[in-house]
N, C-alpha and C positions, 0 to 999 in steps of 0.2 A: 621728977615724978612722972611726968609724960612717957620720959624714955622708958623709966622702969615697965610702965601698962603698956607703954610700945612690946617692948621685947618681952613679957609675958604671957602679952595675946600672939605671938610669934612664934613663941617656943611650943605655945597649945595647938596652936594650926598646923606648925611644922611637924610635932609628933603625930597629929591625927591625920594629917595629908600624907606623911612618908608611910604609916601603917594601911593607909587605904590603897596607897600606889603600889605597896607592895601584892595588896590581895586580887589588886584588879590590873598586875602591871601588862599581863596580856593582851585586856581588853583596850588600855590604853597607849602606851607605852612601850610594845612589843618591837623586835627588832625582826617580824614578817617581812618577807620580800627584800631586806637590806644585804642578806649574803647569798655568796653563789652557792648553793648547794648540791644543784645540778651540773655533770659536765658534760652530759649526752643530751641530744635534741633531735626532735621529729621535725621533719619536715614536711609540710604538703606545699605543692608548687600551685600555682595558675586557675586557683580557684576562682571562680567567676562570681561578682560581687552586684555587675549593673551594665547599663548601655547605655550611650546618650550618642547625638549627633556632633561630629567633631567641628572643627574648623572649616573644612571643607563642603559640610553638607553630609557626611557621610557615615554611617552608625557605629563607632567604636566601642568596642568590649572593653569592659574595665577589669582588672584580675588582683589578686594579691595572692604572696606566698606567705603561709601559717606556720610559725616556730612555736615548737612547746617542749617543754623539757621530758623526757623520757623517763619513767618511774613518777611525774608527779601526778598524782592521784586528788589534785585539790579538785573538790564541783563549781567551785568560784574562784576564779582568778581576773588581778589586775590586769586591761589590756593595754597594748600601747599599739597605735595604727600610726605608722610613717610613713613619709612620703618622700622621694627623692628629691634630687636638684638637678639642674638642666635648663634653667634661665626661661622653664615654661617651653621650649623648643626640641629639649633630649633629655637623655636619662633614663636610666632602667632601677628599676625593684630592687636589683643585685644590687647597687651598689655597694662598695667595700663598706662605709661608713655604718650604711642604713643595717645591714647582714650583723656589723657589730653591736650594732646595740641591738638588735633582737636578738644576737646571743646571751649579751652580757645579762638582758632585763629577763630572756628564758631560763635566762640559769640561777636566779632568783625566786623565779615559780609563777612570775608572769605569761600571760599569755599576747603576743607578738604579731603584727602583719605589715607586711611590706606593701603597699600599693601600685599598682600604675594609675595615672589619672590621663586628661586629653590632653595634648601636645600643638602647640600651634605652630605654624609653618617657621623653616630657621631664619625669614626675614625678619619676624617679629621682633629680634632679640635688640632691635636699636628703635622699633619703633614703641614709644611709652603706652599707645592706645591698643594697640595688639597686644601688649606684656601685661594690662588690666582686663582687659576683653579672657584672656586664659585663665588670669588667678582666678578671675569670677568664676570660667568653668571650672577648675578645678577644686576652688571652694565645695561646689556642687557636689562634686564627686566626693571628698571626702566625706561632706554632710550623710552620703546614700552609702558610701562603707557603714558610719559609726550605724546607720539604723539596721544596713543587713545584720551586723553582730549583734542589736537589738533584737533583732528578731529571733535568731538562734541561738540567742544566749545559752541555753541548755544544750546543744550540741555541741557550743564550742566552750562550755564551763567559763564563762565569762559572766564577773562582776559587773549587772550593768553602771552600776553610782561608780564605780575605778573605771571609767574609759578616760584616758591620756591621748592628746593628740601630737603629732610632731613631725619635724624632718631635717633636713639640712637643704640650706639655702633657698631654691621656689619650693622645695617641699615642706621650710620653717614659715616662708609666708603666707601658704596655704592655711596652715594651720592658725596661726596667728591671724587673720584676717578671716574665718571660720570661728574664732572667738570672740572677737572685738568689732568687726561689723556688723553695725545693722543693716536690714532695708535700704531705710533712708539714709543711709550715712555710702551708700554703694560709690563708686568711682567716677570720673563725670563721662567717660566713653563709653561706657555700657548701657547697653542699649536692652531692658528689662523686654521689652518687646522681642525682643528678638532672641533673647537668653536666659526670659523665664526670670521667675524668684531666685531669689539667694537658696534655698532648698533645694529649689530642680527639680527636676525629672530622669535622675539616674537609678534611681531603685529604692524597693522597699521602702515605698510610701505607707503613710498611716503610724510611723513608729517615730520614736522623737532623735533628732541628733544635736542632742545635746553632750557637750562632756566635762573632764571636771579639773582640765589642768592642761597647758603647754609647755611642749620640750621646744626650744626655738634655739634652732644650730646656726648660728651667722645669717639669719634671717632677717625683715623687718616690717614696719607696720605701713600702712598707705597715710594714717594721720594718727598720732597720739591723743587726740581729742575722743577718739572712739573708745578709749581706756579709760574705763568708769570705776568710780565706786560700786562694790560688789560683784564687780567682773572675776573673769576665771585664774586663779595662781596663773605663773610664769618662770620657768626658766631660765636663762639666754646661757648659748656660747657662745664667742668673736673675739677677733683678732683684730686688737686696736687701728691697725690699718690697712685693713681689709678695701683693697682697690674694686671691689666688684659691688659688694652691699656694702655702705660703708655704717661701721657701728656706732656712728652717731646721726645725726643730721647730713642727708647729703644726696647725690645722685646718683643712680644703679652706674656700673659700669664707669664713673667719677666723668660721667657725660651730663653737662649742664643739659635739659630739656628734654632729657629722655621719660625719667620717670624719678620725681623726689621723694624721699624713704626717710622714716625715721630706724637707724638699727639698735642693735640690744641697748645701749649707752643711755638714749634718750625714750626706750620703753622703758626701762630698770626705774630710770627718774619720773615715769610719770605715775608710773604702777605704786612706787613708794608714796609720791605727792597724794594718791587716792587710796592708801592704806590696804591696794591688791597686793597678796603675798607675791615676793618677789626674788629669786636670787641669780646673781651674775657670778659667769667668771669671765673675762678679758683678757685676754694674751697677749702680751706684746708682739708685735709682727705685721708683716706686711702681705700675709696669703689670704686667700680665699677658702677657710673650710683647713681643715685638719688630719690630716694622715694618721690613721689606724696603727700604724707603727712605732708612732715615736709616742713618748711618756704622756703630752699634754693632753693625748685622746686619754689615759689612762685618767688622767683629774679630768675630764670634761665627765668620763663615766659616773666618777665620783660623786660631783658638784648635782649630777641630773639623780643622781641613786638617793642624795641625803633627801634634795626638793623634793621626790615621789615616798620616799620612806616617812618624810614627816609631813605628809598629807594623810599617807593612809594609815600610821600608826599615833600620829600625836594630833591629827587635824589642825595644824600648824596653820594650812590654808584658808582657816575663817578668824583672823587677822581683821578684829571691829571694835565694837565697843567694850567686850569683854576678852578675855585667852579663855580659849578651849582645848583641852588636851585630849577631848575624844569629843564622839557626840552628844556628850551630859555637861555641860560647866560645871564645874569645880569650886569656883573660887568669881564672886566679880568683881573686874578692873576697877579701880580709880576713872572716875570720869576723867579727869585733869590731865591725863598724858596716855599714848598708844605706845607700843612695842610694833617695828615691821619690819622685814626682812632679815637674811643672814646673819647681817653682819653688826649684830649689836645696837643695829639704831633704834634711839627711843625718841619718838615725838612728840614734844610738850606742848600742852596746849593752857591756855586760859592763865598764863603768864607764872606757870609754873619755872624752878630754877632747876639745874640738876641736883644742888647741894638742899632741897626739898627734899630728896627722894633718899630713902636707905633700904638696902640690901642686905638676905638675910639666905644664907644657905640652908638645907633640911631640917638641918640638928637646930636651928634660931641662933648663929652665930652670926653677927655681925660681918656683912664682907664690905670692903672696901674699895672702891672701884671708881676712878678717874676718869672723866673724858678723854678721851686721845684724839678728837677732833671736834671741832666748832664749827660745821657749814654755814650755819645760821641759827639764830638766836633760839627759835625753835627744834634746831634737829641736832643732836647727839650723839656718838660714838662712842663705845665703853670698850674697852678690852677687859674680859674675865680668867679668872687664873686657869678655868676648866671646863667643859662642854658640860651643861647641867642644867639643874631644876635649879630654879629662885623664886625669891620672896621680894617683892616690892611695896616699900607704902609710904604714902604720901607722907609725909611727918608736921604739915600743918593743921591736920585735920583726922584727932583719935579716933573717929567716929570712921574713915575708910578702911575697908575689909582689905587685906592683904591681895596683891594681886600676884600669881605665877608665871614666871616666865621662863622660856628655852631661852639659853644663850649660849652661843658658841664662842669656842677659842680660835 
């Protein structure tokens, strides 16, 4: 009897949820920003964003180059501000990597900037108090990009709630630690006296630089402990053995005492452990960072396109106590167990079983769906036949409202 009122109040949800997704599939749903539509792009170079005093003592211009695709006519677009890599000591804007993905993300209908930020001398690159002493600046810097775009948002048709921040390599850490640092939590060689707040003094004060998600390219974080519940989505891409950042626990440059780093491996695990949206992809390999030429930059595009498509079209990234598939809830979760990241993991809480839990596709048909992995008593792996909309509900307790979930293949 249970099952029957199970799967009759499923069948009712399912047909009023599938007729409601379909009237409102734009507002929720939509596949915005997910294809390239564009193949031409404007470019403005060297635009001047701030100033601040370098390493040296000495007043450095900070600039970025602005990609937008040509014919798009949107008043609001998603931005995305990257920043190079260079171990904090080199590197320029151009970078091959960085120029890709502001194509790739401009010809989707985003709008794109390439950064320079401060550069510290090339001794730095082995001393650990010099390579936090620049993140710190550069932090800075980026905080006084997101606010100049804050400020001109109407000139530059920028959505300010879609600002993404990212880079590759010191330009993934900047970002990352621009997210997940606080104040207090700052590095223990920095010397606030001498280098100002975590904000700075590089530009356009008064405006907030806040943002709403990282792209993190073979980057890493100064402590995982700074990764909180309610922190900002995430990203990562890295190459399992990456000699330079390493993607798990380990030391810049694989030099005990320089400077220890948590990379993508052991953000991914902490980001899930605190239910922040999160998705990886890892590469087998032994480089540092990725060539624009071969296929695996083509799945890095991929991997970074779904994570920002299902923020700004499914709100995938508010990943709590309920699923949201835009900014209205729809449906509330089960208290008893979460849904987080990519890759099919469900987190059972309150001594829930998997074989509790049944599955139920649009139409209210029954799916069936196995673990394919055990980490731990609490954390689950499912593999589904399809990338899709589902139906979950607790099956100990009639009285819980179905909950929706994205699940990938």
């Amino acid at each position: 009897m249970l099952k029957f009122i199970l799967r009759a109040r499923l069948v009712l949800a399912s047909i009023l949820f599938c007729l409601f997704t379909v009237s409102v599939a734009q507002d929720i749903c939509s596949q915005t920003h997910m294809l390239p539509v564009y193949s031409t792009f404007d470019t403005v170079r060297n635009i001047v964003y701030g100033k601040n005093i370098d390493v040296n003592g000495d007043s450095d211009t900070l600039f970025f180059d602005f990609y937008q695709a040509k014919r798009d006519t949107s008043h609001k677009r998603p931005l995305l501000i990257l920043a190079h890599g260079g171990s904090f000591v080199s590197g320029v804007k151009t970078e091959p990597a960085i120029v890709r993905l502001c194509h790739e993300f401009a010809s989707r209908g985003y709008a794109t900037a390439s950064i320079t930020y401060r550069l510290s001398n090339a001794d730095a690159v082995y001393s650990g108090a010099e390579l936090q002493k620049a993140n710190y600046r550069a932090v800075q810097d980026l905080k006084a990009a997101i606010r100049f775009f804050r400020s001109r948002a109407d000139s530059f048709h920028i959505d300010t709630a879609l600002i993404f921040c990212g880079g590759t390599s010191a330009g993934a850490f900047i970002a990352i630690q621009a997210a997940y640092m606080d104040q207090n939590e700052i590095m223990a060689n920095v010397d606030t006296t001498q280098l100002g707040s975590l904000e700075g003094s590089s530009g356009s004060p008064g405006y907030s630089s806040h943002f709403r998600g990282v792209i993190n390219c073979w980057g890493a974080i100064g402590d995982t402990a700074w990764l909180a519940a309610g922190n900002l989505p995430i990203v990562s891409i890295h190459e399992s053995s990456d000699p330079i950042v390493p993607s798990n626990a380990g030391w810049v440059f694989n030099i005990p005492g320089i400077f220890k780093v948590y990379g993508s491996i052991s953000i991914n695990q902490r980001a899930i452990g605190q239910s922040v949206f999160s998705r990886i992809k890892v590469f087998p390999g032994a480089s540092h960072g990725i060539a624009v030429t071969v296929p695996q930059f083509d799945t890095a595009v991929s991997v970074i396109n779904s994570f920002l498509g299902a923020i700004i079209n499914c709100d995938s990234g508010k990943v709590a106590s309920k699923i949201q598939l835009s900014s209205r809830s729809l449906i509330e979760h089960p208290a008893s167990w979460i849904r987080t990241g990519k890759h099919n993991t469900l987190i059972l809480q309150n001594n829930t079983a998997i074989s509790q839990i049944s599955f139920f596709d649009c139409f209210g048909k029954q799916i069936d769906l196995h673990p394919i992995a055990l980490a731990q008593k609490s954390t689950v792996s499912i593999l589904v036949p399809a990338t899709g909309i589902y139906f979950a509900v607790d099956t100990r307790d009639n009285k819980n409202k179905p909950a929706v979930l994205e699940l990938y293949r």
